[in-house]
TIMARVO-997332 format. One line per field, with one value per residue (C-alpha): residue number from 0; x, y, z; chain. Coordinates in nm, 2 decimals. Layout:
REM TIMARVO-997332
pos <- NUM | ...
c1 <- X | ...
c2 <- Y | ...
c3 <- Z | ...
unit <- A | ...
REM end
This chain:
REM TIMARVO-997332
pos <- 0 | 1 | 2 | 3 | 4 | 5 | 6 | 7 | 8 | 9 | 10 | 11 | 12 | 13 | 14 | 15 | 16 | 17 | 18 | 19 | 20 | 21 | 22 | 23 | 24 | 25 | 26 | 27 | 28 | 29 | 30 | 31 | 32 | 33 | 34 | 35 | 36 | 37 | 38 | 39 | 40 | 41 | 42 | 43 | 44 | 45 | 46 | 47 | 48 | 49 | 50 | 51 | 52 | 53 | 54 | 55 | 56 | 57 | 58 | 59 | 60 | 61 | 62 | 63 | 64 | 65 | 66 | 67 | 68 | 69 | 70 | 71 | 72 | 73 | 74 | 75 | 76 | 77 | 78 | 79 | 80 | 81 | 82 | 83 | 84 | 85 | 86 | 87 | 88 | 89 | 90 | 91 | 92 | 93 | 94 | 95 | 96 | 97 | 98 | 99 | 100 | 101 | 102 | 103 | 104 | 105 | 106 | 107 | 108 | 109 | 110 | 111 | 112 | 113 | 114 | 115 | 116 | 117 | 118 | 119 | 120 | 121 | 122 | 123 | 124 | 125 | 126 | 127 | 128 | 129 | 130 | 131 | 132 | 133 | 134 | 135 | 136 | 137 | 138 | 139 | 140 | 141 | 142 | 143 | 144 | 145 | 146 | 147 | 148 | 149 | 150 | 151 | 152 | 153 | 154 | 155 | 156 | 157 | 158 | 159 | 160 | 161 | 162 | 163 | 164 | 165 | 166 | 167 | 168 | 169 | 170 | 171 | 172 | 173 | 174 | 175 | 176 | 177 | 178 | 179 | 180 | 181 | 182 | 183 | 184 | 185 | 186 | 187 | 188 | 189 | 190 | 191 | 192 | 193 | 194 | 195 | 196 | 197 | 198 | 199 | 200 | 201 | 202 | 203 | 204 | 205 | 206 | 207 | 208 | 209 | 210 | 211 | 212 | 213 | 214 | 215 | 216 | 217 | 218 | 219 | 220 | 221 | 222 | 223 | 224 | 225 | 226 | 227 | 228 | 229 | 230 | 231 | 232 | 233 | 234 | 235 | 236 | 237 | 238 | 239 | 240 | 241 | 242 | 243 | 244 | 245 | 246 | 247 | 248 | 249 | 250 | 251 | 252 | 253 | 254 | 255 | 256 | 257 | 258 | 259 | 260 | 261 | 262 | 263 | 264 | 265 | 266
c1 <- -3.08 | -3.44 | -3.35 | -3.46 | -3.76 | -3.72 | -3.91 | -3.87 | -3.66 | -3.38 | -3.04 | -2.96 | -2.62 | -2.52 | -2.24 | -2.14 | -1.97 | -1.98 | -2.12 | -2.27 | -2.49 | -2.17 | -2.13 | -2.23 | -2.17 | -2.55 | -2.64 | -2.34 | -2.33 | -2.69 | -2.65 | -2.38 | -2.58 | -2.85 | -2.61 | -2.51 | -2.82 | -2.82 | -3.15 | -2.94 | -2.94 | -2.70 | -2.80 | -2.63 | -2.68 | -2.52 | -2.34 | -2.25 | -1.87 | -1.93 | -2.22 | -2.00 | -1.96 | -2.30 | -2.44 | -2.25 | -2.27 | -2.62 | -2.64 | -2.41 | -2.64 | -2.95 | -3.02 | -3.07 | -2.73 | -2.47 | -2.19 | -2.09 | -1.90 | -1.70 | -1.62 | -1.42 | -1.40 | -1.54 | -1.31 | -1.02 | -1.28 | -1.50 | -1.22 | -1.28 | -1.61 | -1.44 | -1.43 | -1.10 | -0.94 | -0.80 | -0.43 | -0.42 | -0.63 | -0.46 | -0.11 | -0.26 | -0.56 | -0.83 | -1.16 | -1.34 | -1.58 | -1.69 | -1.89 | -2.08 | -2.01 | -2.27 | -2.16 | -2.30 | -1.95 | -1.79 | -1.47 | -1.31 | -1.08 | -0.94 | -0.98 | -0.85 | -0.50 | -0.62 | -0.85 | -0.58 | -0.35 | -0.62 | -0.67 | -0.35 | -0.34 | -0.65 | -0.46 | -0.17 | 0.05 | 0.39 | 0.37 | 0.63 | 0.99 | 0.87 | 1.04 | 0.77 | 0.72 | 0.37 | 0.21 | -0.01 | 0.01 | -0.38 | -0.64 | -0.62 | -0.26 | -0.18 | -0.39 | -0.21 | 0.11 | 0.07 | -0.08 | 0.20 | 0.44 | 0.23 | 0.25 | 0.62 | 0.73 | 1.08 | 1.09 | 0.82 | 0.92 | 0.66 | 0.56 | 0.30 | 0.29 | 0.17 | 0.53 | 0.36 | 0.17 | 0.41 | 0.69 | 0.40 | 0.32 | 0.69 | 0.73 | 0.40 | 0.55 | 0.89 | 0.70 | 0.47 | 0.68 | 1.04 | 1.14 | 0.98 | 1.22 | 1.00 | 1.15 | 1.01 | 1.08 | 1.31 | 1.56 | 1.62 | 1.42 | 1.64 | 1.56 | 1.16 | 0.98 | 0.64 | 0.43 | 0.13 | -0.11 | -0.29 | -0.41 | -0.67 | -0.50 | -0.69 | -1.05 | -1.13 | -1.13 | -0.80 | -0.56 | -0.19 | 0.01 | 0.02 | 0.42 | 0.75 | 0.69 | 1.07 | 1.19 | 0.81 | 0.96 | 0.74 | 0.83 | 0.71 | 0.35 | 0.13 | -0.14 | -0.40 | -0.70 | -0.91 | -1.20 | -1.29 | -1.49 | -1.22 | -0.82 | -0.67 | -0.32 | -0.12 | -0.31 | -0.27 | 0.11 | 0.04 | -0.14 | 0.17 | 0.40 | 0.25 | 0.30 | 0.08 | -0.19 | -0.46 | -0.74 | -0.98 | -1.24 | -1.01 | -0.94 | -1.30 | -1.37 | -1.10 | -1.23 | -1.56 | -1.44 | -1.29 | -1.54 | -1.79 | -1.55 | -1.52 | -1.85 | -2.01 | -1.68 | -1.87 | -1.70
c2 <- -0.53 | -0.37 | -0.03 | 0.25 | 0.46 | 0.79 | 1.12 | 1.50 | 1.50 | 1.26 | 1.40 | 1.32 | 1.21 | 1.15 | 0.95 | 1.12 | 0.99 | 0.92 | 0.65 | 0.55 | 0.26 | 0.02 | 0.15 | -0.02 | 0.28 | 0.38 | 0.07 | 0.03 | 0.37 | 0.41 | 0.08 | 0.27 | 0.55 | 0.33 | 0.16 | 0.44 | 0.59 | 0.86 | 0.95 | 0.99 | 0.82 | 0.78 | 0.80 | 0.70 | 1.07 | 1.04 | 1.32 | 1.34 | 1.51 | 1.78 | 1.91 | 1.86 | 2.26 | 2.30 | 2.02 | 1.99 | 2.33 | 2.32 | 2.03 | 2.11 | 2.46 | 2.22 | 2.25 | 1.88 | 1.75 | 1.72 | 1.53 | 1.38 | 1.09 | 1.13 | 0.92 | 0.91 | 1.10 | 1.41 | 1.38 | 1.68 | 1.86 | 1.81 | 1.92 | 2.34 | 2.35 | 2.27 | 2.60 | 2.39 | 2.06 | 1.81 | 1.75 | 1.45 | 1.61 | 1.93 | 1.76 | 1.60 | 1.82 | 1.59 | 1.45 | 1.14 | 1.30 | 1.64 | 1.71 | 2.01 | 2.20 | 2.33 | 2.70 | 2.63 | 2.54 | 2.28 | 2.05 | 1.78 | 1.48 | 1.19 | 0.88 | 0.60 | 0.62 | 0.55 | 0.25 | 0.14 | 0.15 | 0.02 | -0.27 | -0.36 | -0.35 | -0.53 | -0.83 | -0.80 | -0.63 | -0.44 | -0.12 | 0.10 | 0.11 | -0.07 | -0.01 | 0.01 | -0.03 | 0.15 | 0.15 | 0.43 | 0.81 | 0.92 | 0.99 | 0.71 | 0.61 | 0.98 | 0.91 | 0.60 | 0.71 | 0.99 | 0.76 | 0.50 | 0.79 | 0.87 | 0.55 | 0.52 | 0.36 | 0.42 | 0.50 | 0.50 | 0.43 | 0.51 | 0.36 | 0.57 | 0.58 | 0.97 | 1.10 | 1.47 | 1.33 | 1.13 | 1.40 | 1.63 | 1.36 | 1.33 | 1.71 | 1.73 | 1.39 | 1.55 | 1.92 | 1.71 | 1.41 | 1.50 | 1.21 | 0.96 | 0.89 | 0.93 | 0.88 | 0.81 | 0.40 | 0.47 | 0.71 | 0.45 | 0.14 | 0.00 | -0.30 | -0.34 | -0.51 | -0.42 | -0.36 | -0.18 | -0.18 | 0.18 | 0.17 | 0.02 | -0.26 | -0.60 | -0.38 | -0.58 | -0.98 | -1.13 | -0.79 | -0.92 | -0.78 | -0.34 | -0.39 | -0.58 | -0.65 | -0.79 | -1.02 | -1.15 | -1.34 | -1.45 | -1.17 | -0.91 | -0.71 | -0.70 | -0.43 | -0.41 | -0.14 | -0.38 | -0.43 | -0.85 | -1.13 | -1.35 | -1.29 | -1.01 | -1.15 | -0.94 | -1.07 | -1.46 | -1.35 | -1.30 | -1.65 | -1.86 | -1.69 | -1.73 | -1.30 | -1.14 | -0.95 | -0.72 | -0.62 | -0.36 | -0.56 | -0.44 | -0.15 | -0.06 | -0.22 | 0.04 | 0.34 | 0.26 | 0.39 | 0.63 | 0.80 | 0.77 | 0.92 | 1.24 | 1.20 | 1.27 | 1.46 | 1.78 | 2.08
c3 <- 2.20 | 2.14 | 1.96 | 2.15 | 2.06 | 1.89 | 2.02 | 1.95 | 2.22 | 2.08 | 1.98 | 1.60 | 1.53 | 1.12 | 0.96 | 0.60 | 0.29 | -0.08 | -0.08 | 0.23 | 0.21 | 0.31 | 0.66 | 1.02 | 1.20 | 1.26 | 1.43 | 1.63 | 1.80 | 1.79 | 2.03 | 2.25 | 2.26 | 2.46 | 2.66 | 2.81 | 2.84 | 2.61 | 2.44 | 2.10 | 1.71 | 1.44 | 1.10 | 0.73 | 0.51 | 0.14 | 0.06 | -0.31 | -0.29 | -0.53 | -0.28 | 0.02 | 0.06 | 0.03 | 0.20 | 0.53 | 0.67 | 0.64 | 0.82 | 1.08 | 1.13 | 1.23 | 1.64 | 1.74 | 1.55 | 1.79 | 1.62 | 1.26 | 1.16 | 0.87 | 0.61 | 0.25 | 0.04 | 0.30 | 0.59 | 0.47 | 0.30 | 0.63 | 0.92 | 0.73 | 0.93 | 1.27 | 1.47 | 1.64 | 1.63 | 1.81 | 1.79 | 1.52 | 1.28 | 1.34 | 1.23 | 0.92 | 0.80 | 0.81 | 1.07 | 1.11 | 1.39 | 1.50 | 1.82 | 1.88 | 2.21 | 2.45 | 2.32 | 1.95 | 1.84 | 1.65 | 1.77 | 1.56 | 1.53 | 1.39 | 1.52 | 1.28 | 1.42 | 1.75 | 1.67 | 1.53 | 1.81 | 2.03 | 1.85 | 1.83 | 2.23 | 2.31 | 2.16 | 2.37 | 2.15 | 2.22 | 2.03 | 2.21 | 2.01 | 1.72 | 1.37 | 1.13 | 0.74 | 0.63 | 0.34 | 0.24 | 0.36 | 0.29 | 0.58 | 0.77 | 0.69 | 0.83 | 1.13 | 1.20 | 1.17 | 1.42 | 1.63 | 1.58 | 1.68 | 2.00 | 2.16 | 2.14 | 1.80 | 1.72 | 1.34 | 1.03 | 0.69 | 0.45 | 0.14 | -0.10 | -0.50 | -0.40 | -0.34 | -0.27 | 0.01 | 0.15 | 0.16 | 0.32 | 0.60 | 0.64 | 0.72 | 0.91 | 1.15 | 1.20 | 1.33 | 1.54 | 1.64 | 1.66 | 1.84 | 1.62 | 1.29 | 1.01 | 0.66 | 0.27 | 0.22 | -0.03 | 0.18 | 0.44 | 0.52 | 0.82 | 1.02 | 1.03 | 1.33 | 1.22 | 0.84 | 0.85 | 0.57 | 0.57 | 0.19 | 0.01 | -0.13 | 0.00 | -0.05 | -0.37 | -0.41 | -0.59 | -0.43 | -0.35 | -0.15 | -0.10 | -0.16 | -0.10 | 0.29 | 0.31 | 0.56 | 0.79 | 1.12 | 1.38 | 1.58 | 1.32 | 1.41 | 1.14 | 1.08 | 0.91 | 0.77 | 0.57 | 0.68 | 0.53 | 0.63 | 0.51 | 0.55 | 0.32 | 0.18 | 0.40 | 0.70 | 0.55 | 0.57 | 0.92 | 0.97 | 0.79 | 0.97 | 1.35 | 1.37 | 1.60 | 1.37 | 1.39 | 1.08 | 1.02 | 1.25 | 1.54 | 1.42 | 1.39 | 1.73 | 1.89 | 1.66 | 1.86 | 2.28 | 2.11 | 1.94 | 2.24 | 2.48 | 2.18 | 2.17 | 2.52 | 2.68 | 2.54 | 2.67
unit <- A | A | A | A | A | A | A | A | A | A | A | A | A | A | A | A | A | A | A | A | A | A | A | A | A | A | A | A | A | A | A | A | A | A | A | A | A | A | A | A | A | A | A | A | A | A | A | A | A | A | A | A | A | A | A | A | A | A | A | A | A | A | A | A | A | A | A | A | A | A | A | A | A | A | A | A | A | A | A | A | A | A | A | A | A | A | A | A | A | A | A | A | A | A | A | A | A | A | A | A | A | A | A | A | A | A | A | A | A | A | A | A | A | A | A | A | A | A | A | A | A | A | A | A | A | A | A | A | A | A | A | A | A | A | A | A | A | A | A | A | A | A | A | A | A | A | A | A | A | A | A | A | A | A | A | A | A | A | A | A | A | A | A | A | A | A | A | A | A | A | A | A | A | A | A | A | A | A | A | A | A | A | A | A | A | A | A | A | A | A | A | A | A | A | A | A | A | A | A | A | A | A | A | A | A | A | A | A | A | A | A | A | A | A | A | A | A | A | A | A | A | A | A | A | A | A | A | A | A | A | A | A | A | A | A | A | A | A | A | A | A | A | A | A | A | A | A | A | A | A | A | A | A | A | A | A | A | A | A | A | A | A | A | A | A | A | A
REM end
């Protein structure tokens, strides 16, 4: 697809992070953008962390943006310039987009949870009443967890070397998602039909495993964030064990509806 041509008239959308040059995100939605019609781009800016509180507000105060992706290590230091937000980021503290309303004002969300989920579903698997083992409790392992919890998943036990953060998810899950039994991995772990892998273990070449997955069957679901062109070894756990998978590839590819639907539902 020819990319479209870029007037004073075209809306500017930006992705932020630190760094930035490894995201596909400008060309993909800049794509969706002309799909559906919309005279709109999305460009990479780098936004060194330390000049996050001086950087993004500014950029946020220019007329012609109307939305920001965000990315690590901005997206809880990001969700402070929202003027409101949606109800996952609200729960956890933290946004991977922000739209801005007709009014001037400024609305965001997070939206890893939900690729997740959505990828997961676009290859026909059951999410509801699942008994899940995750590890990692940052950004997107909050995100996915409330997410997990939203479409129906019986109980989360959470693995996370960052006991702080895990016992604040924990508290955060149980206000939020009372129905949904969500426990530290080392109060109870219970009979697990599903691992998710929400940290950044499998990132680098030559990473194991993020932890002790315990008993894989073919009937366990296996989840994971990594984005890799070749299989992570939790997803090869996946593969020699015939489980039903999905990666950060369809994760991503979820994350993507998503975010267009946030995106053009302005207010």
């Amino acid at each position: 697809m020819s990319m479209p041509a870029i007037t004073g008239a075209t809306r500017l959308f930006a992705i932020v992070g630190d760094p930035i040059v490894q995201v596909r995100s400008p060309e993909v939605y800049t794509q969706q953008f002309a799909s559906a019609g919309i005279d709109a781009v999305l460009v990479p800016m780098h936004v060194p962390a330390k000049r996050c509180e001086e950087i993004v507000p500014a950029l946020m105060a220019l007329g012609n943006l109307d939305g920001l992706l965000v990315t690590a290590p901005l997206k809880a230091r990001v969700a402070a310039y929202a003027d409101r937000l949606g109800p996952t980021a609200s729960c956890i503290g933290a946004v991977n987009a922000l739209r801005r309303e007709p009014d001037g004002s400024w609305t965001g969300d997070m939206f890893d949870g939900e690729g997740f989920v959505r990828g997961l579903l676009a290859k026909g698997a059951r999410v509801r009443g699942r008994r899940v083992l995750q590890f990692g409790a940052g950004g997107a392992g909050s995100a996915i967890a409330c997410a997990l919890a939203n479409a129906g998943v019986q109980s989360i036990r959470i693995v996370n070397p960052d006991l702080r953060q895990t016992h604040a998810l924990v508290a955060a899950m149980s206000k939020a998602f009372p129905e949904c039994d969500v426990q530290p991995a080392e109060a109870v772990r219970g009979d697990i039909d599903m691992i998710v892998n929400a940290s950044p273990v499998g990132m680098r070449p030559g990473d194991g495993l993020p932890g002790d997955l315990g008993a894989v069957t073919a009937d366990t679901l296996i989840g994971d964030v990594v984005l890799s062109s070749s299989p992570t070894a939790f997803i090869q756990q996946a593969l020699d064990r015939g489980c039903q998978w999905a990666d950060g590839r369809d994760m991503h590819s979820g994350q993507i509806g998503a975010i267009m639907n946030f995106f053009v539902a302005r207010t």
